[in-house]
C-alpha positions, 0 to 999 in steps of 0.5 A, a space after each residue: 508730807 502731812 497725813 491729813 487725817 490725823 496731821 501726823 507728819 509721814 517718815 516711811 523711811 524711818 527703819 524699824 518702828 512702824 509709822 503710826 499711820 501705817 495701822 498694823 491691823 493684823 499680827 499672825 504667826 506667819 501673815 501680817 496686815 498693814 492698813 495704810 490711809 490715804 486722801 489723795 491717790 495719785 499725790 500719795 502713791 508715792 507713800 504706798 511706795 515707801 511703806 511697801 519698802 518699809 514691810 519688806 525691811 522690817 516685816 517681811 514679803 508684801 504678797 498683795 495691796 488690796 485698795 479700799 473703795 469708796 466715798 472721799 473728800 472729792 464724792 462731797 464736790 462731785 457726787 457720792 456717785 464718784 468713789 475712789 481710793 481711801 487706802 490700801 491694805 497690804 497683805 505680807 507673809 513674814 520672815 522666818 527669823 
């Protein structure tokens, strides 16, 4: 699977370095934040998945999955009443190493 916003090929699964579509948005000393894109919710749920595996390998503990909200590619057919997920932000308490 391809991530259409930037056509990066996505290998979650790939242990250790972070996917360059996972954005590490925010690095503290005990919190960390991943930002994860998507365009279609219900054919990329399965990638939340896998990222949250890839966290918990590598990262530490996902603690909340926050979605973003708001226009997609479908609010151009359907209307910019129509929202859904653009992507979710997880939220994970670190390892103590």
């Amino acid at each position: 699977m391809t991530n259409g916003k930037t056509g990066e090929k996505r290998d979650p699964e790939k242990i250790g370095e972070d996917q360059p579509y996972m954005k590490h948005v925010y690095d503290g000393d005990a919190w960390g934040i991943f930002y994860l894109p998507i365009d279609d919710f219900e054919a990329e749920l399965p990638e939340l998945g896998k990222a949250l595996d890839h966290i918990q390998q590598n990262h530490g503990e996902a603690t909340a999955v926050i979605p973003n909200i708001g226009l997609t590619k479908a609010s151009l057919l359907l209307g910019t009443s129509f929202q859904g997920v653009k992507g979710f932000a997880i939220i994970y308490k670190k390892r103590n190493l």
